[in-house]
MDTraj code that builds the backbone (N, CA, C; nanometers):
import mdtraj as md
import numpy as np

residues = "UNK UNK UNK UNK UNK UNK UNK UNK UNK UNK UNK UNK UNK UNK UNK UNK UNK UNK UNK UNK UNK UNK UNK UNK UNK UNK UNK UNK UNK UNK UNK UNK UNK UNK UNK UNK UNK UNK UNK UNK UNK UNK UNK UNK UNK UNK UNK UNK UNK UNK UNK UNK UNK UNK UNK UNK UNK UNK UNK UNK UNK UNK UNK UNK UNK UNK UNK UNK UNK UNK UNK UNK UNK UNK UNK UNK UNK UNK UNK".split()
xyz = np.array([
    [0.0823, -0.1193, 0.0000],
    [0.0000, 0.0000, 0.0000],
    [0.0866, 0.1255, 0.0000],
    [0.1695, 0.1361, 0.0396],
    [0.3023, 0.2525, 0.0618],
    [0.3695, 0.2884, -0.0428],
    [0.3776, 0.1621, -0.1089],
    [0.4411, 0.1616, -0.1942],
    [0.3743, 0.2515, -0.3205],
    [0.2372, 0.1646, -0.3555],
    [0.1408, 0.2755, -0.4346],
    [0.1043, 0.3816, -0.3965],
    [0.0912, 0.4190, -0.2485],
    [0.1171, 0.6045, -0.2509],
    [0.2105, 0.6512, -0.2970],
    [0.3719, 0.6294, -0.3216],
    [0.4798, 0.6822, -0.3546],
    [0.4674, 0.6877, -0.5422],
    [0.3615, 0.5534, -0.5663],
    [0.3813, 0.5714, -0.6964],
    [0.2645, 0.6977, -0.7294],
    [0.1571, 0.6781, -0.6860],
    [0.0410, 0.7842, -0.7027],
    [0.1035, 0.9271, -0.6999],
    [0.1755, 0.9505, -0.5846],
    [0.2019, 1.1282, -0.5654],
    [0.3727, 1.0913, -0.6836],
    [0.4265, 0.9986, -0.6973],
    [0.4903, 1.0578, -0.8395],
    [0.4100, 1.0489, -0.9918],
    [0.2709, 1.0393, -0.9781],
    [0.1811, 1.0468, -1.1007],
    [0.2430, 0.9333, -1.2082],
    [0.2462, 0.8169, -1.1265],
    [0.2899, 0.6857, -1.2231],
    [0.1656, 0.5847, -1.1710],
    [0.0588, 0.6524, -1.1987],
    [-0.0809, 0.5698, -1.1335],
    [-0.1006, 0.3989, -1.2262],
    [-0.0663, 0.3760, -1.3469],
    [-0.0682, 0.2433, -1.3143],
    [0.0106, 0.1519, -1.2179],
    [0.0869, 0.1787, -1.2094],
    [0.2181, 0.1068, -1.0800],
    [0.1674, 0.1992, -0.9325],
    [0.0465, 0.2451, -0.9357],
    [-0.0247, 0.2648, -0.8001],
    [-0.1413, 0.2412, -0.8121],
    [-0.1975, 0.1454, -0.8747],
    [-0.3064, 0.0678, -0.9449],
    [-0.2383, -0.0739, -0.9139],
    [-0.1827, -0.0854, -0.9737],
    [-0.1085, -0.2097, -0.9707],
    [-0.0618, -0.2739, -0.7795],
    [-0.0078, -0.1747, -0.7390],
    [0.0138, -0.1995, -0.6060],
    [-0.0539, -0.1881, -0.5088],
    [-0.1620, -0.1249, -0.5174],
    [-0.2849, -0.0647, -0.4854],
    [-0.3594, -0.2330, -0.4698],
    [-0.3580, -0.2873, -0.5885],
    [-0.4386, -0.4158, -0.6048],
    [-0.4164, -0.5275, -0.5409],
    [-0.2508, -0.5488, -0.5056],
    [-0.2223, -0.6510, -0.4826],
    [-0.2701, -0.6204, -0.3011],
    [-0.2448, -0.5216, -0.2639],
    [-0.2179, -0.4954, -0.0975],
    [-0.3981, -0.5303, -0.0329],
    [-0.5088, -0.4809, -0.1888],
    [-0.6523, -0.5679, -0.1513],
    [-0.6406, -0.7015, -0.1375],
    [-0.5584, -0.7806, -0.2514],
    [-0.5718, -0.9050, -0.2331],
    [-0.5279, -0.9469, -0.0811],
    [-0.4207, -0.8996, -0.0831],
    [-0.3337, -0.9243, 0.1087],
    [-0.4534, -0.9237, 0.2006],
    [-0.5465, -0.8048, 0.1981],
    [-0.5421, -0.7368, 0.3079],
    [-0.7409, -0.6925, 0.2679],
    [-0.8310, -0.7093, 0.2021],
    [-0.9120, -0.6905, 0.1527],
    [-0.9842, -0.6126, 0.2590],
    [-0.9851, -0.5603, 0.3707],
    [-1.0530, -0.4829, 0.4607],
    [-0.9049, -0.3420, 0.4826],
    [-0.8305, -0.3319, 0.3792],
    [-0.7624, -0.2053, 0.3923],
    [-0.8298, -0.0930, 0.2724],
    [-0.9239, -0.0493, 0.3279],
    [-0.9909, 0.1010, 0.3162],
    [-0.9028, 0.2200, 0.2189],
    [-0.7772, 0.2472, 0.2973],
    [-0.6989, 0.2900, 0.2324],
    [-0.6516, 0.3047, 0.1022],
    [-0.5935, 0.1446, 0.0790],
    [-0.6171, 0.0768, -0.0536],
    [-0.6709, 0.1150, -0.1656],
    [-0.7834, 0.1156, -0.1371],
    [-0.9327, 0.1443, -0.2088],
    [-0.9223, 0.2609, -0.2262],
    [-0.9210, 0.3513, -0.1214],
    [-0.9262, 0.4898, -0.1677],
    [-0.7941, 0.5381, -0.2186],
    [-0.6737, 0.5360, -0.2357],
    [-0.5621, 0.5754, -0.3319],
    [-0.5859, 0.4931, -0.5164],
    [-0.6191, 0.3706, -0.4650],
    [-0.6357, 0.3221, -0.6049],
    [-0.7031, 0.4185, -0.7016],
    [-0.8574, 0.4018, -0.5989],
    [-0.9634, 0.5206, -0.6886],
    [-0.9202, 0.6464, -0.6808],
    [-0.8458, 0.7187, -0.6478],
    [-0.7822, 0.8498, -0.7250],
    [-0.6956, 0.7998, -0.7859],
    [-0.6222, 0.7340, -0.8100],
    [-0.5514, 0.6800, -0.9159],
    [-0.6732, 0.6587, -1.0693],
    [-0.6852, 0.5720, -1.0433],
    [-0.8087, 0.5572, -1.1722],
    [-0.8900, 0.6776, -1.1920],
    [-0.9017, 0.7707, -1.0970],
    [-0.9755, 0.9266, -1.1473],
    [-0.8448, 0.9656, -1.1933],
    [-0.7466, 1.0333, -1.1433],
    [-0.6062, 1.0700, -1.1882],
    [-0.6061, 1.0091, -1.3579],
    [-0.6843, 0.8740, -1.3793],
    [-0.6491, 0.8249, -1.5448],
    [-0.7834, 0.8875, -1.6093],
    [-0.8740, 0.9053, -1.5507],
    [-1.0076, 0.9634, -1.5848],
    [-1.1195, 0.8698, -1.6230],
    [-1.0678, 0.7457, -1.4755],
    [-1.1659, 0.5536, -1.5511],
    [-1.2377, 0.6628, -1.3952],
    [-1.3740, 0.7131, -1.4159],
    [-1.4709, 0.7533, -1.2774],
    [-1.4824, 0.6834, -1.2691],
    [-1.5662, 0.6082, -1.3424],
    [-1.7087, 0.4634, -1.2671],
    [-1.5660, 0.4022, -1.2165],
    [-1.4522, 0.3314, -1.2598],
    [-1.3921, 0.2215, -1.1479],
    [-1.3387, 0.3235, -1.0448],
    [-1.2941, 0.4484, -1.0098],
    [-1.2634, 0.5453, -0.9652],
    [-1.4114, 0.5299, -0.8086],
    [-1.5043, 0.5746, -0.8393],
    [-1.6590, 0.5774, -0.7958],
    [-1.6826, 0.4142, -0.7276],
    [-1.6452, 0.2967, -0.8136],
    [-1.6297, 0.1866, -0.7550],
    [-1.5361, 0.1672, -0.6243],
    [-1.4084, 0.2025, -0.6564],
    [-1.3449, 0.1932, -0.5186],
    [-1.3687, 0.2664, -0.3679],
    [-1.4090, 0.4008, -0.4024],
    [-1.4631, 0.4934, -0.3015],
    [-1.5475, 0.4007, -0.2271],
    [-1.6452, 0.3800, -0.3165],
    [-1.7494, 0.3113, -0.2388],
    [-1.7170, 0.1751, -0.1662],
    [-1.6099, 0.0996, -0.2175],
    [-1.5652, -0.0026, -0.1597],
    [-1.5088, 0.0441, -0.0101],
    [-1.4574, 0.1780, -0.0329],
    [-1.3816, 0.1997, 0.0744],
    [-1.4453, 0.2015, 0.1740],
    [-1.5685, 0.3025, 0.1375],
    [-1.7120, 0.3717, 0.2581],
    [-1.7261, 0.2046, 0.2841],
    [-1.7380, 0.1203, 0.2288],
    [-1.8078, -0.0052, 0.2781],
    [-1.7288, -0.0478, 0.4290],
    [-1.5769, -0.0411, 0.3831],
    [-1.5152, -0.1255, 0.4717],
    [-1.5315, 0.0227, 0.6072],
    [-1.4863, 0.1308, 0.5919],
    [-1.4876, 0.2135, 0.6712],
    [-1.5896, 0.3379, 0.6389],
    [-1.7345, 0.3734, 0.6857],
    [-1.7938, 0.4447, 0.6825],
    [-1.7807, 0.6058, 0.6554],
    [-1.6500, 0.6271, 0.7646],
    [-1.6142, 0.7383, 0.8148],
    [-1.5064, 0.7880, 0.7785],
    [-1.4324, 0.7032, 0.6364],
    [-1.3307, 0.7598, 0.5744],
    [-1.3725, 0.8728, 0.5021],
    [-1.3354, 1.0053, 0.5181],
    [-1.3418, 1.1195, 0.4883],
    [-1.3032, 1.1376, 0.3620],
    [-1.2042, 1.0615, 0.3134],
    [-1.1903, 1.1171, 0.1203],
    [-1.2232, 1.0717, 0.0781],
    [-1.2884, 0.9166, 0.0855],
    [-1.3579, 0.8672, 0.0675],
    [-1.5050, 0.9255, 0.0170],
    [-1.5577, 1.0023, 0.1020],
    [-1.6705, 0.9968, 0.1220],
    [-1.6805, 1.1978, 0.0049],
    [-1.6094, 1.2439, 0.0323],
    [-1.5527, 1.3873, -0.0209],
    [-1.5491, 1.3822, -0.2148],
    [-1.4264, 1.2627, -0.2335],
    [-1.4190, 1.2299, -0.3616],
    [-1.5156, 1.1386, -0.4646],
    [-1.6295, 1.0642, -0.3801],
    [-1.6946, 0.9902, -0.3682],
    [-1.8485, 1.1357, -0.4558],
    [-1.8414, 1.2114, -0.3693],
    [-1.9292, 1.2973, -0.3598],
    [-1.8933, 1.4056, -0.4832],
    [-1.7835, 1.4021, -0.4708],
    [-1.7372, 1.5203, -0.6032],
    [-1.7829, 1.4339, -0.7426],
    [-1.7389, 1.3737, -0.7960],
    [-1.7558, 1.2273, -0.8782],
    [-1.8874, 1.2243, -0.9126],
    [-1.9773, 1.2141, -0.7995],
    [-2.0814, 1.2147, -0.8348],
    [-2.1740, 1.3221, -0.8836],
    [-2.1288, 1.4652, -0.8537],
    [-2.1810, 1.6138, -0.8949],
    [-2.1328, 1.5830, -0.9877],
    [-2.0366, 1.5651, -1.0588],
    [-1.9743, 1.6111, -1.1832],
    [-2.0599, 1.4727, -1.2752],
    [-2.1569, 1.4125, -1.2298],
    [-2.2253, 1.3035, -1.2948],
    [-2.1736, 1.2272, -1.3885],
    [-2.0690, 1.1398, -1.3083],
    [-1.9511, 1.0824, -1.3546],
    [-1.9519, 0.9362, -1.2792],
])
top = md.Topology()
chain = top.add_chain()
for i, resn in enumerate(residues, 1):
    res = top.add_residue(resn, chain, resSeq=i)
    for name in ("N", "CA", "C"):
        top.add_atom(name, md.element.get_by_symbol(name[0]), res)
traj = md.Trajectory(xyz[None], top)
């Protein structure tokens, strides 16, 4: 998961897609995960899988805040 934040904030979002994915398989209740992936996939401009992960995230953790923020933007922009 660390690893794909480092790739995300250097804007190399498939290799924070990619790492992003494997750390669900590990770890499938890391929230986190979910939510860097899906700005990653918004960062590529895929919303709906972008919109998919958010919501995966809200699932595992309700009260994740960017989650719930980027989740919400996404959806104004009727995306």
């Amino acid at each position: 998961n660390n690893r794909g934040i480092a790739y995300a904030l250097k804007s190399d979002y498939d290799r924070a897609i990619a790492d992003c994915t494997q750390a669900t398989k590990l770890d499938p209740n890391l929230a986190e995960a979910y939510v860097i992936r899906a700005a990653a996939y918004g960062s590529k401009g895929d919303y709906d899988q972008a919109a998919a992960d958010f919501s995966k995230a809200l699932g595992i953790d309700p009260n994740n805040a960017d989650a719930k923020q980027m989740l919400e933007i996404i959806r104004r922009q009727g995306r």
